[in-house]
C-alpha positions in Angstrom: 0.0 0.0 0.0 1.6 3.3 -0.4 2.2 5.9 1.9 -0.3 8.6 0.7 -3.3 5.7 1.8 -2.3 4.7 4.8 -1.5 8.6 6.1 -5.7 8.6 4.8 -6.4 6.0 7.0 -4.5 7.3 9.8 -6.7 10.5 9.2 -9.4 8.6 9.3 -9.4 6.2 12.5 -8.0 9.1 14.6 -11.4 11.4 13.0 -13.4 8.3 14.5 -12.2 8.4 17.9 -12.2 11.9 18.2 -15.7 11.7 17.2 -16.2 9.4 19.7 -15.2 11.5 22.3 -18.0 14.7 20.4 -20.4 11.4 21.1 -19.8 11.2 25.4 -21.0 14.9 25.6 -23.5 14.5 23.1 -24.4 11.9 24.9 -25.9 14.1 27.9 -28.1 16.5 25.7 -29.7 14.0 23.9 -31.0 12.0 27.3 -32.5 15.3 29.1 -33.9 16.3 25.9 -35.3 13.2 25.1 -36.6 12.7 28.7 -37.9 16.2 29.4 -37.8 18.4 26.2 -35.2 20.3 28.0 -32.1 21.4 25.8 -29.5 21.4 28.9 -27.2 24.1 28.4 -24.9 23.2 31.6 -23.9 19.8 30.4 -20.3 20.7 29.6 -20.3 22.7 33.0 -21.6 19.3 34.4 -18.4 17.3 32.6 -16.3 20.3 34.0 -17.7 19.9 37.3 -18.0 16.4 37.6 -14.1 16.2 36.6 -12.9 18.2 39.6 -14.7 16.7 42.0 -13.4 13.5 40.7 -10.1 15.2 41.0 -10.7 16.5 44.6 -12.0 13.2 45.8 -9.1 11.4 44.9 -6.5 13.5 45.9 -7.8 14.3 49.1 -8.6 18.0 48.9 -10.5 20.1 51.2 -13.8 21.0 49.4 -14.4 25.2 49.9 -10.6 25.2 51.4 -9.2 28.9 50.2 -12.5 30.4 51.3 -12.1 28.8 54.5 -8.4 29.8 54.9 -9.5 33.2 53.7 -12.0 33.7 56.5 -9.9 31.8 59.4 -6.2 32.5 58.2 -5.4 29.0 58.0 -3.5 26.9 55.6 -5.4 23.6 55.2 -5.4 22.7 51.3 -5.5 18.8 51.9 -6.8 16.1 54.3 -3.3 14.0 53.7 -4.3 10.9 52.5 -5.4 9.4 48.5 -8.8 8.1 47.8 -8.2 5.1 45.1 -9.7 5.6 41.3 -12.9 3.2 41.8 -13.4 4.3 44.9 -13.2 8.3 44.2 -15.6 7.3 40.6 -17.9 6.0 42.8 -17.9 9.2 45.4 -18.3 11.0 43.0 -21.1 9.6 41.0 -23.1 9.9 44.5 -22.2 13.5 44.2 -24.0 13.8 41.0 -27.2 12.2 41.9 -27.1 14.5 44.8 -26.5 16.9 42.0 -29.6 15.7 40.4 -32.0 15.4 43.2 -31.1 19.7 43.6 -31.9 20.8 40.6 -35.1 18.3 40.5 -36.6 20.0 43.9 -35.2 23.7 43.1 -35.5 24.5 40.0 -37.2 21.9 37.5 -40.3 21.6 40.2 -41.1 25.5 40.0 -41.3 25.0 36.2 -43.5 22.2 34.8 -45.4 22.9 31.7 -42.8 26.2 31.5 -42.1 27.3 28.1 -39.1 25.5 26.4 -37.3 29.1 26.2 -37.8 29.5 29.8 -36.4 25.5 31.0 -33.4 26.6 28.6 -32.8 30.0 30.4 -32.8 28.1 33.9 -29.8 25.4 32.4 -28.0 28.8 31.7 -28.3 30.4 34.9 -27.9 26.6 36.2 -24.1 26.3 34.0 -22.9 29.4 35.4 -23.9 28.9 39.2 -22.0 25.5 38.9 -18.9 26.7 37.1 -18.6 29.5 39.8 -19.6 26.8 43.3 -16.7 24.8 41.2 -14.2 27.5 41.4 -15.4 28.0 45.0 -15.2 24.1 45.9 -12.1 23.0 44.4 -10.1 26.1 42.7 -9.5 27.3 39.4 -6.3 25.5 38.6 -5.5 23.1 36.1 -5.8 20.2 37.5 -3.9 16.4 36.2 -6.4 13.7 36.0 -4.8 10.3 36.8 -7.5 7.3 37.1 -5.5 4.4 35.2 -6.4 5.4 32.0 -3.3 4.4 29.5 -2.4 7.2 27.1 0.1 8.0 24.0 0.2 6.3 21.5 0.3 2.3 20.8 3.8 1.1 20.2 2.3 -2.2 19.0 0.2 -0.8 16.5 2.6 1.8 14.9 5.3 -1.7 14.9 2.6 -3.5 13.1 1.3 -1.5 10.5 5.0 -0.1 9.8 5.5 -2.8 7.1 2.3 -2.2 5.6 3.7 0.4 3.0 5.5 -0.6 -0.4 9.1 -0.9 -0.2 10.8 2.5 -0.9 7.8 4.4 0.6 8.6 6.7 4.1 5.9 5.8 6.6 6.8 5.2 10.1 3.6 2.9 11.3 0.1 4.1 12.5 -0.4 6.6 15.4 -3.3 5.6 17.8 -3.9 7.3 20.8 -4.6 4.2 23.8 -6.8 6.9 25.6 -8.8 7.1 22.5 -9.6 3.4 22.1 -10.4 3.4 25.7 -13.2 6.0 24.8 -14.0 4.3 22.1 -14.9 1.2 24.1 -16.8 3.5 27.0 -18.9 5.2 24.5 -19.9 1.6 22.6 -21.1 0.3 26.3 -23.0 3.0 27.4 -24.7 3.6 24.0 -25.9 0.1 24.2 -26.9 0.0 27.8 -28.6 3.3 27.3 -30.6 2.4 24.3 -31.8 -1.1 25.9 -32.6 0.9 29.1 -34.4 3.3 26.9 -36.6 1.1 25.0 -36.9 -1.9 27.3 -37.0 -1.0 30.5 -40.5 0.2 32.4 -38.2 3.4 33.3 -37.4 3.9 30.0 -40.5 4.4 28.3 -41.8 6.6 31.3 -39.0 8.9 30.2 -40.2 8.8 26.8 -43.7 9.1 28.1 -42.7 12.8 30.4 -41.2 14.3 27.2 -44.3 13.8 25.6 -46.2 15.3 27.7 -45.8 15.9 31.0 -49.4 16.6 32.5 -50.9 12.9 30.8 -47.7 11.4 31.9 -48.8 12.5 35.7 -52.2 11.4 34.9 -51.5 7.9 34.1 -49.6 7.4 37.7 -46.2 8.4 36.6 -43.9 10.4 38.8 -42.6 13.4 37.2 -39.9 14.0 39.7 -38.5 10.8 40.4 -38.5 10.8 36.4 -36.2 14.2 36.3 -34.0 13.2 39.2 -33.2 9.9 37.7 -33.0 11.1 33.6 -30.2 14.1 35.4 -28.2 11.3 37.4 -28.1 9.2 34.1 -27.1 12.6 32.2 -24.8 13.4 35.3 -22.7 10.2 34.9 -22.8 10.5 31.1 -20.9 14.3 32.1 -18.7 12.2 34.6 -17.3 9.9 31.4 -17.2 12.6 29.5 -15.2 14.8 31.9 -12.8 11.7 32.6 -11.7 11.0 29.0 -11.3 14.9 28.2 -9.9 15.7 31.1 -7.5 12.7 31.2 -6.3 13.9 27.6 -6.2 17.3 28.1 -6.1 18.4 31.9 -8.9 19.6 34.4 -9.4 23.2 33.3 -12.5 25.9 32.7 -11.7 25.0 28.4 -12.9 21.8 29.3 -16.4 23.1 29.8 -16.3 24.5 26.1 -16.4 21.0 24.7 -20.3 21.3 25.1 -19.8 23.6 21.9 -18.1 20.9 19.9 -21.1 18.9 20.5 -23.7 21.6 19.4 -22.9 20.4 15.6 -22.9 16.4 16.7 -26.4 17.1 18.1 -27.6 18.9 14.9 -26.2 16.1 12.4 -27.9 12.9 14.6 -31.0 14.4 15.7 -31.6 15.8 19.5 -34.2 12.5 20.2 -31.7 10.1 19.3 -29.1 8.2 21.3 -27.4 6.2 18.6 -27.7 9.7 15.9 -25.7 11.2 18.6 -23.0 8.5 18.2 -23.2 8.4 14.3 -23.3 12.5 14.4 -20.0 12.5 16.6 -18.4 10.3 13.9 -19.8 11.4 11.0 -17.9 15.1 12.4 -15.1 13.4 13.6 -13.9 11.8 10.5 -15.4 15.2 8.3 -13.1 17.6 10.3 -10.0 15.4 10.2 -9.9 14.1 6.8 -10.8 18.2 5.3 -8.1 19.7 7.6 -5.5 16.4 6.1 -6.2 17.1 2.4 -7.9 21.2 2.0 -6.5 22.7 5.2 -2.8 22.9 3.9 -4.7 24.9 0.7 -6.3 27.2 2.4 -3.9 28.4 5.7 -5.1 25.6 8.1 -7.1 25.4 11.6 -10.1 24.1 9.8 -10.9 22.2 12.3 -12.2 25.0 14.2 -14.8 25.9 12.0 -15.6 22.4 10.0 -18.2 21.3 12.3 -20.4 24.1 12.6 -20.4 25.4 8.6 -21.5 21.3 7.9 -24.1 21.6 10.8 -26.2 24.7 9.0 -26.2 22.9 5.6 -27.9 20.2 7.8 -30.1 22.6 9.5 -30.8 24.3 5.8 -31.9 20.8 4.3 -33.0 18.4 7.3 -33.4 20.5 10.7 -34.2 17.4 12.3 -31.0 15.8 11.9 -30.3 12.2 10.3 -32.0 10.4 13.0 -34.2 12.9 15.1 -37.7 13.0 14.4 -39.6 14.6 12.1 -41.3 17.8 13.5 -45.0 17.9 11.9 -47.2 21.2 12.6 -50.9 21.0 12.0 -52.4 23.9 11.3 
């Protein structure tokens, strides 16, 4: 094979994962929206959130400690001691359904039957509260996320693919980033689990049922808030994955809130309704922004990859609004 294909392939694989990792925050839109109609504006603040508690947890830092050194004069920063990675995954996925049940009883319960535009304003005012009580809890400093995960790339796949080119050609053997394929495994396990739970499960179609229509959903026997504080834990651990892989690959910092922008365009190509669109979307970017930047970006200056996504989402919004997989909207008039 020559050179010039496998680099293309390369592009390619690596487009994949990275859209598998557009897919995890997807991921947490598409299960509040499904569930409630809600488009949840604080999910990346959620991942960002969810990542340095994680953090805290496990390295045994003092939750609120430089406002409490700042009122007593102290200088306590940690308790002393390491929490292990299962163990401070689990603390912390307790913290999210605590998370959950908050923002069920203050906020969400004041607003059934709200306008959309008003449920949307409340995830803004929501993401900001929670990216300033994160500051507040566990600092504004990058932070290194260390939970097992292997990283860099796979020496045994750029060894095995190094002979793959012709003889004479200058190709060194496939890069693959290990964190990557991790991800890539995550995000195939809890697309599955989440699609059976959604469809086959009595909770599932309750959810299903609430986004709907939330005052027939009451009517039948079904409770709306146990329904909201369970779709937010789901969508809360789907933040904590997120969080983990992003913040394992590129640090615990406020940017890593920002990745709920990348998945604005993921969410616009697979439909909002739609678990597996969100996966196919992510992929379907993924791949798009990797393989223009590889063979148009040199052409035209580069950094394409900034803008890819979002000029391929409003062709989709121009010619199928609803995304590949989202439903079709039908007004009767």
């Amino acid at each position: 094979m020559s050179a010039d294909f496998l680099y293309t392939l390369e592009v390619i694989l690596n487009g994949l994962m990275a859209g598998v990792m557009y897919s995890l925050v997807a991921l947490g839109f598409v299960l509040i929206f499904k569930a409630s109609g809600i488009f949840n504006y604080a999910q990346g603040v959620m991942a960002l959130f969810a990542a340095m508690t994680l953090v805290g947890i496990q390295t045994g830092q003092i939750p609120f400690a430089h406002l409490i050194n700042a009122i007593f004069g102290t200088e306590m920063h940690h308790f002393g001691w390491q929490v292990p990675a299962f163990l401070a995954i689990i603390l912390t996925v307790g913290v999210m359904v605590l998370f959950a049940m908050i923002v069920e009883k203050y906020i969400l319960h004041h607003l059934v039957n709200q306008e959309p535009i008003i449920l949307f304003m409340a995830t803004i005012g929501l993401a900001y509260f929670m990216e300033g009580f994160g500051d507040i809890m566990w600092g504004s400093e990058i932070k290194t996320m260390d939970v097992g995960i292997p990283s860099g790339g796979s020496l045994w796949l750029e060894e095995y693919t190094l002979g793959w080119a012709a003889e004479g050609e200058r190709y060194w053997g496939m890069y693959i980033d290990k964190l990557d394929m991790v991800a890539t495994l995550v995000a195939v396990i809890l697309v599955v689990s989440l699609t059976l739970f959604s469809q086959y499960t009595k909770t599932g179609r309750a959810l299903r049922a609430v986004a709907d229509d939330h005052q027939a959903a009451l009517s039948v026997g079904i409770s709306l808030r146990a329904i909201w504080v369970i779709v937010w834990s789901i969508a809360g651990f789907v933040a904590l994955v997120a969080g983990i892989m992003w913040g394992a690959k590129s640090g615990v910092q406020f940017s890593l809130s920002l990745i709920a922008l990348k998945a604005l365009p993921v969410l616009m190509l697979g439909g909002f309704t739609s678990i597996p669109g969100a996966i196919i979307g992510g992929l379907i970017i993924g791949v798009g922004e990797k393989l223009f930047e590889f063979a148009i970006g040199p052409m035209i200056g580069g950094a394409t990859e900034n803008w890819f996504a979002y000029v391929l989402a409003l062709m989709f919004l121009v010619f199928r609004p609803q995304g590949l997989f989202g439903e079709k909207i039908i007004e009767r008039v």
